[in-house]
FIVEX-520924 format. One record per residue (C-alpha): residue number from 1; x, y, z. Coordinates in nm, 4 decimals, always signed. Layout:
<drentors>
+------+----------+----------+----------+
! sevo !     east !    north !       up !
+------+----------+----------+----------+
!  NUM !        X !        Y !        Z !
...
+------+----------+----------+----------+
</drentors>
This chain:
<drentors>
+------+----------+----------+----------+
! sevo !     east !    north !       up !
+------+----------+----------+----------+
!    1 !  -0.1008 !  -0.5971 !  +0.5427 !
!    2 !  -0.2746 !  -0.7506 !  +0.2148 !
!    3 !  -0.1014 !  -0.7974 !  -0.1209 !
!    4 !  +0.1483 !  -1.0480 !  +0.0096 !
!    5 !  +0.0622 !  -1.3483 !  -0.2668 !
!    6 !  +0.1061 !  -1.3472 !  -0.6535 !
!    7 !  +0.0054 !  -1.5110 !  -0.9513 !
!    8 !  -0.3053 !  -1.7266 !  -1.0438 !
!    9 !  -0.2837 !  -2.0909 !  -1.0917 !
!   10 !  +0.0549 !  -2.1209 !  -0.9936 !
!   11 !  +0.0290 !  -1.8858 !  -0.6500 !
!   12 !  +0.2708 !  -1.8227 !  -0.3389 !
!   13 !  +0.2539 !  -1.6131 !  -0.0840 !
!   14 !  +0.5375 !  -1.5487 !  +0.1334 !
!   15 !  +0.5671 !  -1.4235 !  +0.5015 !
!   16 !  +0.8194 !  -1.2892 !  +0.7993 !
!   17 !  +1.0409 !  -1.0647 !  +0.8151 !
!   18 !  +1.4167 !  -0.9688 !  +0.8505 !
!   19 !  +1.4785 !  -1.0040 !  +1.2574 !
!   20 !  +1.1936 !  -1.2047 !  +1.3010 !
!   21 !  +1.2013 !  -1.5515 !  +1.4141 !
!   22 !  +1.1698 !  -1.7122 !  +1.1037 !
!   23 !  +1.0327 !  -1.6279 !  +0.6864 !
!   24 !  +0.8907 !  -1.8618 !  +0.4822 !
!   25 !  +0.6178 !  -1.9163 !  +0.1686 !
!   26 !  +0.3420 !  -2.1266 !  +0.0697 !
!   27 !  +0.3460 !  -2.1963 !  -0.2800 !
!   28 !  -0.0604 !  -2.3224 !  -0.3897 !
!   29 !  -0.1305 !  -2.4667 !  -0.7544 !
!   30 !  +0.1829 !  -2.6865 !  -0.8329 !
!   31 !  +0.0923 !  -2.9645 !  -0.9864 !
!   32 !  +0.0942 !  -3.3232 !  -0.8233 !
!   33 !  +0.4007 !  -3.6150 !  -0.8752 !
!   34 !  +0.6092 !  -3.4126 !  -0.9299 !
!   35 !  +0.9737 !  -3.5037 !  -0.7801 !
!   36 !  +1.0663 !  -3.2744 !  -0.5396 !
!   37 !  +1.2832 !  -3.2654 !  -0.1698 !
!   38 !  +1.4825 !  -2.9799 !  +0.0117 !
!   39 !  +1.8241 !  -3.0824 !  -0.2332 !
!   40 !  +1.6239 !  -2.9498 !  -0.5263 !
!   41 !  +1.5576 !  -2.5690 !  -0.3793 !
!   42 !  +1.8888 !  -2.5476 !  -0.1599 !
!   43 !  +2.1195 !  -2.4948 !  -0.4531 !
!   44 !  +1.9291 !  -2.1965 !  -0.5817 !
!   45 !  +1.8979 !  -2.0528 !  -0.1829 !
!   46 !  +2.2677 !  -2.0597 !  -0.1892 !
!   47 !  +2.3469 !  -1.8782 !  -0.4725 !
!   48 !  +2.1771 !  -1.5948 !  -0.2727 !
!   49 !  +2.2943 !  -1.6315 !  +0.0539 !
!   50 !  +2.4583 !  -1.3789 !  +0.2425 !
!   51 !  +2.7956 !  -1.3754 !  +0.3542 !
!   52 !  +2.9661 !  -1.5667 !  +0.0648 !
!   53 !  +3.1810 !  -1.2681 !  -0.0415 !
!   54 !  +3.3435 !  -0.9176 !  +0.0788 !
!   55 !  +3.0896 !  -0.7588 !  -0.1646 !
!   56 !  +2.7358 !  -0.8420 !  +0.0080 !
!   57 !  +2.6059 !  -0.7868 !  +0.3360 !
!   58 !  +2.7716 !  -1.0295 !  +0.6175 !
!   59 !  +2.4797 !  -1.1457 !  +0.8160 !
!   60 !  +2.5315 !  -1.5180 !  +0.8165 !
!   61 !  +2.2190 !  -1.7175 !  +0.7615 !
!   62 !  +2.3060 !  -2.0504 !  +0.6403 !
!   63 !  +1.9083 !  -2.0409 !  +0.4731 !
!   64 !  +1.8847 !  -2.4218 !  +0.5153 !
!   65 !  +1.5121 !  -2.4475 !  +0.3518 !
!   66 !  +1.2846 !  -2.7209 !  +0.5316 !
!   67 !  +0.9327 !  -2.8588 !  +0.3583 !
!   68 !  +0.6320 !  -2.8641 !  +0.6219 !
!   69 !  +0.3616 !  -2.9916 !  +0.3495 !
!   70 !  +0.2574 !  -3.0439 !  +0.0190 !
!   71 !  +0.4937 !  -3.3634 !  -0.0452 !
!   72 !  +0.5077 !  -3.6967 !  +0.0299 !
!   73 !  +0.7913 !  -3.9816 !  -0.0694 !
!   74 !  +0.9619 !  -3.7128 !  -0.2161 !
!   75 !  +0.6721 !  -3.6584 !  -0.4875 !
!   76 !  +0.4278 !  -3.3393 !  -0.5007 !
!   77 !  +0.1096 !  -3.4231 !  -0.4001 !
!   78 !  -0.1057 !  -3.1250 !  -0.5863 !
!   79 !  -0.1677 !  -2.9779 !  -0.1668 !
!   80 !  -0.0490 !  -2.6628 !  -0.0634 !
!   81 !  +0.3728 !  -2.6412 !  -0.0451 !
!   82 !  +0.5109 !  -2.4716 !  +0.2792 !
!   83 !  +0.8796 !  -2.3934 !  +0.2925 !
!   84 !  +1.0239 !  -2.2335 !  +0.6279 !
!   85 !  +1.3842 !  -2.0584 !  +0.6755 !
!   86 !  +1.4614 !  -2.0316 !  +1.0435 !
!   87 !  +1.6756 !  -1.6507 !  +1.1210 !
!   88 !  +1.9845 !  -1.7051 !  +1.3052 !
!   89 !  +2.2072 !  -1.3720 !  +1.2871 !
!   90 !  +1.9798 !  -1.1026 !  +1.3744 !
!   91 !  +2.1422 !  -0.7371 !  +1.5423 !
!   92 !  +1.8318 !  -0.5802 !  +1.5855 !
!   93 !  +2.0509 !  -0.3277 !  +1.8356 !
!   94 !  +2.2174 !  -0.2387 !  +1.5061 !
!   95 !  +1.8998 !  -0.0270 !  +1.4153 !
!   96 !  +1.8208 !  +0.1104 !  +1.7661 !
!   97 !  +1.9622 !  +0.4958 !  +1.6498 !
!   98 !  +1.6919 !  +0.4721 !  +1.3512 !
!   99 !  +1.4082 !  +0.3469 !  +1.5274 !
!  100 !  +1.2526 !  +0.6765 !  +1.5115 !
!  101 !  +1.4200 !  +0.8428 !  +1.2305 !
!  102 !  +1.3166 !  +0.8019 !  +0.8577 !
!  103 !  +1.6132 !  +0.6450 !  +0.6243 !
!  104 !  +1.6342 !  +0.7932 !  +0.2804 !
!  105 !  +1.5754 !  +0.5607 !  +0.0047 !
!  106 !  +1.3655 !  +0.3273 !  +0.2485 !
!  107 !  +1.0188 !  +0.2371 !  +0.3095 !
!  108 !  +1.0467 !  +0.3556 !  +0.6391 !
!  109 !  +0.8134 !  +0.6602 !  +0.5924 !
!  110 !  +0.5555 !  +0.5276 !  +0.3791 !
!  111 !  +0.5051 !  +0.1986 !  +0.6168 !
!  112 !  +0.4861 !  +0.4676 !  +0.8830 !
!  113 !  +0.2580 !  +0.6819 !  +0.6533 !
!  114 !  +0.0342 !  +0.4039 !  +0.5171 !
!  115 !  +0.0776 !  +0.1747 !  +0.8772 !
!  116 !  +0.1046 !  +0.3853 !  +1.1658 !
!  117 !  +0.3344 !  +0.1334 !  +1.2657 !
!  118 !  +0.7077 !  -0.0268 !  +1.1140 !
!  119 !  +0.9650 !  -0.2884 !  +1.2239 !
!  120 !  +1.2742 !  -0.0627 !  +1.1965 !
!  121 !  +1.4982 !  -0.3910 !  +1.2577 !
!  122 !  +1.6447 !  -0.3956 !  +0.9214 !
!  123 !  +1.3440 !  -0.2811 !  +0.7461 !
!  124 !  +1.1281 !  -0.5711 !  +0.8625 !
!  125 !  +0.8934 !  -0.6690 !  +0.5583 !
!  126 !  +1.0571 !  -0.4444 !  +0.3532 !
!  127 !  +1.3751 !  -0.6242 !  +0.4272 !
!  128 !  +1.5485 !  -0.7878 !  +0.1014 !
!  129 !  +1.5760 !  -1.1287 !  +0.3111 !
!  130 !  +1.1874 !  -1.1763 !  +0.2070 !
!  131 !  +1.3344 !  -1.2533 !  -0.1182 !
!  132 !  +1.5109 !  -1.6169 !  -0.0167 !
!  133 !  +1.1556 !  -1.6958 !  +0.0339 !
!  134 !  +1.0624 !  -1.5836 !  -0.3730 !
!  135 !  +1.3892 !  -1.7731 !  -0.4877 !
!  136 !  +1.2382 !  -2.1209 !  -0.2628 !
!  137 !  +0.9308 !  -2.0396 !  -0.4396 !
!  138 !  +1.0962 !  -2.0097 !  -0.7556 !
!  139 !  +1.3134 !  -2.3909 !  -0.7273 !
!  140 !  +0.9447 !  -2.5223 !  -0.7058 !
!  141 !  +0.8461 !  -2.3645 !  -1.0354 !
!  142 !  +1.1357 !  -2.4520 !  -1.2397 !
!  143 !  +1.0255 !  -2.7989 !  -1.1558 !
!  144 !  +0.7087 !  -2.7288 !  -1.3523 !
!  145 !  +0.8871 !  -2.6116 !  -1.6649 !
!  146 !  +1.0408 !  -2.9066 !  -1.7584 !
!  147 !  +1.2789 !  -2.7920 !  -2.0625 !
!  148 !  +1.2939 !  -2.4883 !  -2.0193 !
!  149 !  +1.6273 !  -2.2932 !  -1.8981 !
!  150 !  +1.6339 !  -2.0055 !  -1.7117 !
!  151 !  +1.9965 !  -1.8106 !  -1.6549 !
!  152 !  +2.0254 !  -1.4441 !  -1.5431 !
!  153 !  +2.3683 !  -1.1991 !  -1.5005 !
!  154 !  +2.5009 !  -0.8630 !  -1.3930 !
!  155 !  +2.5312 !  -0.6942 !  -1.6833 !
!  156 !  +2.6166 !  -0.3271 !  -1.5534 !
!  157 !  +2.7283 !  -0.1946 !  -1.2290 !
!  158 !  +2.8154 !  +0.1729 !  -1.1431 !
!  159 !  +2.7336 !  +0.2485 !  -1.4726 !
!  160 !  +2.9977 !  +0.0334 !  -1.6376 !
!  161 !  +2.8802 !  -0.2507 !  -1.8852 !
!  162 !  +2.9711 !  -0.5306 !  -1.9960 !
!  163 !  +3.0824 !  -0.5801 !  -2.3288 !
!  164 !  +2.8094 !  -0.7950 !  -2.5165 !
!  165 !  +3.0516 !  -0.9308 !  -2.8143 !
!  166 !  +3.2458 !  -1.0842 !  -2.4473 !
!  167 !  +2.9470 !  -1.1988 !  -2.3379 !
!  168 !  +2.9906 !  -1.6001 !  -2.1635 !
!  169 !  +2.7618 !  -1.7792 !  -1.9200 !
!  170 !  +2.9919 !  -2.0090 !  -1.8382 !
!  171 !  +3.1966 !  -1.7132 !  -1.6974 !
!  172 !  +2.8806 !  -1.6147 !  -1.4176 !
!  173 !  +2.9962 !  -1.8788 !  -1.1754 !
!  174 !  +3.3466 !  -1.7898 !  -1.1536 !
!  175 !  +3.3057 !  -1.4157 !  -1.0294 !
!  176 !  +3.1189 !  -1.3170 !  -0.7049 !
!  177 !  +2.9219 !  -1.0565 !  -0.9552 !
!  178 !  +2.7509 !  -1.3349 !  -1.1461 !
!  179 !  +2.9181 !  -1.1191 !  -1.4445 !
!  180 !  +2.9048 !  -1.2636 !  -1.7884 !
!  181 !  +3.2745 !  -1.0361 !  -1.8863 !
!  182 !  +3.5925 !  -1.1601 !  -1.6968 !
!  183 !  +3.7268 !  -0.7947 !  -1.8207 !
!  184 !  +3.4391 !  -0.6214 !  -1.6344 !
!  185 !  +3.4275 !  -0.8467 !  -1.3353 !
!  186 !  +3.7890 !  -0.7447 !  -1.2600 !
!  187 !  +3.6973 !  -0.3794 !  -1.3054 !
!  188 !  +3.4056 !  -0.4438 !  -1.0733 !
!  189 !  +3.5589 !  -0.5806 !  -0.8208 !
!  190 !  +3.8138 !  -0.2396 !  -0.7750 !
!  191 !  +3.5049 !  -0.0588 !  -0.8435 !
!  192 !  +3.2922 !  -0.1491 !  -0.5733 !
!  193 !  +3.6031 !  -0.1918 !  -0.3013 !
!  194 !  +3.6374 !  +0.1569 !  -0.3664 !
!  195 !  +3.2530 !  +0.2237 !  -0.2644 !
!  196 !  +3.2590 !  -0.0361 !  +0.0209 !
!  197 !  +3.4903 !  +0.0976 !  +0.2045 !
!  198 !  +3.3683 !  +0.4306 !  +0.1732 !
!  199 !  +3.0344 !  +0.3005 !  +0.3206 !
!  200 !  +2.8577 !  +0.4076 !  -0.0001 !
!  201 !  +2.7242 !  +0.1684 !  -0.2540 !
!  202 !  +2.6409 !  +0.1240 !  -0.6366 !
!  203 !  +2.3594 !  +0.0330 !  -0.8743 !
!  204 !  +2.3461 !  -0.2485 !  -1.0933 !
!  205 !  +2.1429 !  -0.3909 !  -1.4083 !
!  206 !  +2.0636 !  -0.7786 !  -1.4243 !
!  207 !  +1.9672 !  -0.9455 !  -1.7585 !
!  208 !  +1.7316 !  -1.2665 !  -1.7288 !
!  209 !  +1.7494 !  -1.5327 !  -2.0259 !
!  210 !  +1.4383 !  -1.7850 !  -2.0360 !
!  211 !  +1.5294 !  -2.0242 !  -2.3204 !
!  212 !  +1.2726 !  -2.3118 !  -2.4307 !
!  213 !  +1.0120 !  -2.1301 !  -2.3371 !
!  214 !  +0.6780 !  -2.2519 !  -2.5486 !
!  215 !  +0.4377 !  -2.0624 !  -2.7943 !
!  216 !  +0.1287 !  -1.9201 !  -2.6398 !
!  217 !  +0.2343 !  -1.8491 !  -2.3122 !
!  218 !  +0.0387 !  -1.5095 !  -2.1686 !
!  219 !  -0.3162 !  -1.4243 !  -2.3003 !
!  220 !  -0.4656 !  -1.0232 !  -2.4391 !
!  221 !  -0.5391 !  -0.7917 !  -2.3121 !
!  222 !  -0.4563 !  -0.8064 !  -1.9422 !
!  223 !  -0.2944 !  -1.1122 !  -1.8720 !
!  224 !  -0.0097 !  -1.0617 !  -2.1108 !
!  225 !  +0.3096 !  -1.2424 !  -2.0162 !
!  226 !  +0.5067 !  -0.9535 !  -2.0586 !
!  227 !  +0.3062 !  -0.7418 !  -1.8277 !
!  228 !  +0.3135 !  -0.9705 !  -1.5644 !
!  229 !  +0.6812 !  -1.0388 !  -1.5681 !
!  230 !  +0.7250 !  -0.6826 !  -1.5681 !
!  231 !  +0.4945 !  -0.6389 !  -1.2314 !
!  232 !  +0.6993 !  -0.9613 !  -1.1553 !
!  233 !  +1.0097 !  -0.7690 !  -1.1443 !
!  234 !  +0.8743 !  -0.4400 !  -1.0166 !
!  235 !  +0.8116 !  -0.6150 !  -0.7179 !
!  236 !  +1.1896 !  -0.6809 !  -0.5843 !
!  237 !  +1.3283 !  -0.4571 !  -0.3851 !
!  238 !  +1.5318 !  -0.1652 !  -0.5189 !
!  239 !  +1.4413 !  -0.2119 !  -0.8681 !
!  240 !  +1.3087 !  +0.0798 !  -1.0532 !
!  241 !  +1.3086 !  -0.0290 !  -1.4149 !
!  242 !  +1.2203 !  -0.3312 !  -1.6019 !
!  243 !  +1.2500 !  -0.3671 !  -1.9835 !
!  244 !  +1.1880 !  -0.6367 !  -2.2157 !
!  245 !  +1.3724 !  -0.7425 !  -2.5438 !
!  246 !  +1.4920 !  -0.4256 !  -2.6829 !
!  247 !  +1.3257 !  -0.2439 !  -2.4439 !
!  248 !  +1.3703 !  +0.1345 !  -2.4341 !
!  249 !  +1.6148 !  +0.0914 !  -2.7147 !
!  250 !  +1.3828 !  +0.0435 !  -2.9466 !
!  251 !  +1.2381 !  +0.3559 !  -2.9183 !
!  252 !  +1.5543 !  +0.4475 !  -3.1250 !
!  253 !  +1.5496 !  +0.2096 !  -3.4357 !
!  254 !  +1.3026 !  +0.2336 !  -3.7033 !
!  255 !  +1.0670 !  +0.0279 !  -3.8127 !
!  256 !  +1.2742 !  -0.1952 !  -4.0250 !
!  257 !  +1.5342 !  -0.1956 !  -3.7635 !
!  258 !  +1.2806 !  -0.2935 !  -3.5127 !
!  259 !  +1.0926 !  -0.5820 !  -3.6959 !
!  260 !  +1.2072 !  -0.8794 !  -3.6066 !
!  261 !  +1.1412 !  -1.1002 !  -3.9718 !
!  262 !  +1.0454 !  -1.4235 !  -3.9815 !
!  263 !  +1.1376 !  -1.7518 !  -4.2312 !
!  264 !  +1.0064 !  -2.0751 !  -4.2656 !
!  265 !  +1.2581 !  -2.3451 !  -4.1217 !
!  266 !  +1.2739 !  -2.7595 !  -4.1203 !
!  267 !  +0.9428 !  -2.9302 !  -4.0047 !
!  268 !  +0.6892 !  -2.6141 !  -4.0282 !
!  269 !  +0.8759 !  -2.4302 !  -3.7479 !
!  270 !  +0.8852 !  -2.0426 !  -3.7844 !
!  271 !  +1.2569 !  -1.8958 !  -3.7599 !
!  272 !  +1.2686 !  -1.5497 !  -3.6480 !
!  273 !  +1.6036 !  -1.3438 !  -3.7577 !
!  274 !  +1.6427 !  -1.1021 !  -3.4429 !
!  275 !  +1.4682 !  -1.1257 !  -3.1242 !
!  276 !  +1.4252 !  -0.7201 !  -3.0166 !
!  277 !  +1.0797 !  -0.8205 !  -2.8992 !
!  278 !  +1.2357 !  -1.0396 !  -2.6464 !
!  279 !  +1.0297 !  -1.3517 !  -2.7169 !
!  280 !  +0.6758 !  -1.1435 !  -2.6401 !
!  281 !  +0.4801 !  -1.0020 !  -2.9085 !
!  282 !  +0.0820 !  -0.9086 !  -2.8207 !
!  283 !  +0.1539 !  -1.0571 !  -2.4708 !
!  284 !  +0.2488 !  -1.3754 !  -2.5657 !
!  285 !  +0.5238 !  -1.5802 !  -2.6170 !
!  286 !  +0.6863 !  -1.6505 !  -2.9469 !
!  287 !  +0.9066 !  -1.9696 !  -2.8656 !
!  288 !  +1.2076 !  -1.7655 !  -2.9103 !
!  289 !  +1.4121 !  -1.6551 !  -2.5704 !
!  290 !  +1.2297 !  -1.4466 !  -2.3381 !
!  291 !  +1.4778 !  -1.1735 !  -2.2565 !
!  292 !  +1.4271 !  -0.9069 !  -1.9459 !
!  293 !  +1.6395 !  -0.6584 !  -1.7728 !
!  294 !  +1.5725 !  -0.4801 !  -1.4730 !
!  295 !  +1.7498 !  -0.1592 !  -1.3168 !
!  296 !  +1.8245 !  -0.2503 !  -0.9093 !
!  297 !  +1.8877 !  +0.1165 !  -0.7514 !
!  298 !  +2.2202 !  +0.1485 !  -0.5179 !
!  299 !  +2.1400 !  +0.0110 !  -0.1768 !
!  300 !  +1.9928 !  +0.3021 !  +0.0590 !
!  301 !  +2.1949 !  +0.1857 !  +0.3425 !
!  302 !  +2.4872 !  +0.3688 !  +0.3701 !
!  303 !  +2.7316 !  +0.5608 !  +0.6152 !
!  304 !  +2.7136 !  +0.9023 !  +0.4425 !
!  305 !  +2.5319 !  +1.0719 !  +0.6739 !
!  306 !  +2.1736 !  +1.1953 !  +0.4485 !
!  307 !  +1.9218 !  +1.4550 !  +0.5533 !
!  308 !  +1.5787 !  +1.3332 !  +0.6616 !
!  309 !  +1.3110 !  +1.3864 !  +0.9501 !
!  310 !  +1.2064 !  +1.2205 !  +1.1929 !
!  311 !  +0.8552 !  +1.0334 !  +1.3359 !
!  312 !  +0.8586 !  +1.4080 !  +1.5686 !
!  313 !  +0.8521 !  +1.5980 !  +1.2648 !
!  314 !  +1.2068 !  +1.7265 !  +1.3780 !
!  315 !  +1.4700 !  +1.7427 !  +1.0990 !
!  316 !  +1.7739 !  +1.5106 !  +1.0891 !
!  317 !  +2.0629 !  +1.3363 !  +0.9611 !
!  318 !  +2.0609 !  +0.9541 !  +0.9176 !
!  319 !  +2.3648 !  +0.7034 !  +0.8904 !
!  320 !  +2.2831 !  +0.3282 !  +0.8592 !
!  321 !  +2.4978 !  +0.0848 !  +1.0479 !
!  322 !  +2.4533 !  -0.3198 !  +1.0337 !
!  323 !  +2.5675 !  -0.5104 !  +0.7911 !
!  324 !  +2.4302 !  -0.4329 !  +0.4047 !
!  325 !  +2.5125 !  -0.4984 !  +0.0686 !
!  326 !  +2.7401 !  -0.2687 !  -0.1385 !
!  327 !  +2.5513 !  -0.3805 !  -0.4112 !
!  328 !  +2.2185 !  -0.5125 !  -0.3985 !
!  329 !  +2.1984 !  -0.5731 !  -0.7638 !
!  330 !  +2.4461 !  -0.9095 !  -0.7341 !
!  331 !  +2.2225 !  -1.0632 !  -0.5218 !
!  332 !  +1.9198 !  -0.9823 !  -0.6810 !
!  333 !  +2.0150 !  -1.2146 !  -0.9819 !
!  334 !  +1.8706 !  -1.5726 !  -0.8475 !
!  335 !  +1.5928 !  -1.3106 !  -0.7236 !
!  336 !  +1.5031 !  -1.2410 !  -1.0549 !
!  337 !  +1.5677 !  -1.5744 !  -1.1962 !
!  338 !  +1.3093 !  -1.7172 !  -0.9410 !
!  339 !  +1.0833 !  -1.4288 !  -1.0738 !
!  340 !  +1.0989 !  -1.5452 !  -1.3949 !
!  341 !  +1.0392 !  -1.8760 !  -1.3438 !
!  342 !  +0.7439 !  -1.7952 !  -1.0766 !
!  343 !  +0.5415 !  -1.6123 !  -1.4007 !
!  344 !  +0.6314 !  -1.9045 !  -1.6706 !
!  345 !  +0.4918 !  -2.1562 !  -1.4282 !
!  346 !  +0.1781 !  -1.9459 !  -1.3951 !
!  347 !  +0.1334 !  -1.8694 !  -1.7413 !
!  348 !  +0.2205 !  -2.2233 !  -1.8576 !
!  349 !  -0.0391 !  -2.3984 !  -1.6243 !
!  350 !  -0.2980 !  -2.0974 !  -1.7420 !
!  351 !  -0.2294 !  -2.1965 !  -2.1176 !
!  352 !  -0.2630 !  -2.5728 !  -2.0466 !
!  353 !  -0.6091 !  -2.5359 !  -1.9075 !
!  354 !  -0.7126 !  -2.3031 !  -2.1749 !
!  355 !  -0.5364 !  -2.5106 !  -2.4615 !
!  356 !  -0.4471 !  -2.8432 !  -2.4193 !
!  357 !  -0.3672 !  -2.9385 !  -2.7527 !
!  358 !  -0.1544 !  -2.6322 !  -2.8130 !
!  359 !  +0.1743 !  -2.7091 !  -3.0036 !
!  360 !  +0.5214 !  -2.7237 !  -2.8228 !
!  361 !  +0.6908 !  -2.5227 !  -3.0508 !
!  362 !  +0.6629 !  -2.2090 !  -3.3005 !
!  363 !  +0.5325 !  -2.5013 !  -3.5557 !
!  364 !  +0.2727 !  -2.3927 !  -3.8676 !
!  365 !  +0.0795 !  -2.6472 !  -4.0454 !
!  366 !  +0.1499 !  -2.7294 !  -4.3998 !
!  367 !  -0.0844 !  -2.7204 !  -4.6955 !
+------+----------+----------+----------+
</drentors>
């Protein structure tokens, strides 16, 4: 299986998967002396960890992230970075009654398709636990964009949103939703009790906020920033939808609505007086916020029994048991933050080399 590394300069490539003995990543192209230890990616690996409330799956992995290489005395040394996670609460036996049987929604049948072969203990590579190895990857590249903050949030589950004038970040971290909306946390929560114990589960929408973020990031015509934060994206599991600023929104405003018009402020910097481009125009970044969404799909495991066939080409009905989120969406929110950070830390090293001199900020020069 190829395709298992992304982006240029600053590259990882992760490996294992779910009931295996262990997952990990080797992130290539950071930088060297640059602080960094296992206390600096643990925080962001616990954020996603399983088991922390009633509404994700309760496999307990404590995802305690140990460094093989690529630092010494606590520094970066510019080598090759190798992070391992060991498994600990694997039920393979859990999947036994779908080892031959396709599960709707999965990757089962096109692994088997494409492979000839799948690990059917919890999805093996296709498994969601790959991505505590993209959020380790990710704590290494926010240490690269010094300045810059990077914040993401549930912003619709079930097809309820939030409401944006309620909108607080400091709320995130006191709901297990990572919701913005104390209002639609609470209706969340009933929400998806209701579809937990039913054994059925719900979609969600996360919204990623990049703030800081220089001029110039992201290059025409095919290495535009937005492009690859959108394959970026694409590449978590369950998502099917990524949008950026405005996104499909603005297919709806007009031209004047859409424009977002610009001012000269203090010290030759450019002001801008909306932000529907979502800090990207031509592929590259403004200095404004760069602003994504993605749509996360409801998680396919669920106890509904669902028609499908099997590898016999007999017909069937499937039921997932194990332990699986109600809601993959809430967990996919340090997923995506890592994702974000993974292509600004790419595209930021790829400017520097091109542009050394470039300015810091949205500045013009004066006559």
């Amino acid at each position: 299986m190829s395709h298992n590394s992304f982006g240029h300069l600053f590259r990882f490539t992760t490996w294992g998967e779910s009931h295996g003995a262990a997952i990990g990543c080797v992130v290539d192209g950071c930088p060297p002396r640059i602080p960094l230890t296992e206390a600096d990616i643990q925080p962001f690996l616990d954020r996603r960890r399983p088991g922390q409330s009633k509404f994700v799956t309760q496999r307990q992995e404590p995802d305690q992230v140990k460094i093989l290489s690529g630092t010494f005395e606590g520094v970066t040394t510019g080598t090759p970075i190798s992070l391992l996670i060991e498994n600990q609460d694997q039920r393979s036996k859990d999947y036994g009654e779908i080892k031959d049987r396709f599960r709707p929604g999965h990757a089962d049948l096109t692994y088997e398709l494409k492979y000839g072969v799948r690990d059917y203990r919890g999805g093996g590579r296709s498994s969601a636990r790959e991505t505590a190895m993209r959020v380790a990857a990710g704590a290494v590249a926010r240490k690269v964009l010094e300045g810059v903050t990077i914040r993401g949030a549930l912003v619709a589950m079930g097809g309820d949103w939030i409401d944006v004038a309620r909108f607080d970040w400091a709320e995130v971290d006191n709901n297990p939703f990572f919701c913005p909306d104390a209002a639609a946390a609470a209706r969340w929560e009933a929400k998806l009790t209701e579809a937990r114990k039913s054994g059925s589960s719900l979609g969600a929408v996360v919204e990623l906020v990049a703030e800081g973020v220089p001029p110039g990031l992201g290059a025409p015509i095919y290495g535009k920033l937005d492009a690859d934060l959108a394959a970026a994206l694409m590449s978590i599991n369950a998502v099917k939808g990524v949008e950026i600023g405005a996104g499909f929104a603005a297919a709806s405003f007009t031209g004047e609505e859409n424009a977002d018009e610009m001012r000269m402020g203090p010290h030759g910097l450019v002001q801008f007086e909306s932000n529907h481009a979502g800090g990207i125009l031509g592929g590259i970044s403004t200095g404004q916020p760069v602003v994504a969404r993605f749509a996360v799909k409801p998680t396919s495991s669920i106890l509904t029994p669902r028609k499908s066939v099997d590898r016999f080409g007999q017909e069937v009905e499937v039921l997932t048991k194990g332990r699986h989120d109600p809601c993959v969406g809430i967990r996919a929110v340090p997923v995506g933050e890592a994702m974000l950070a993974l292509v600004l830390a790419d595209h930021l090293l790829r400017h520097r080399a091109q542009n050394p001199d470039a300015p810091s900020q949205a500045r013009l020069p004066r006559n």
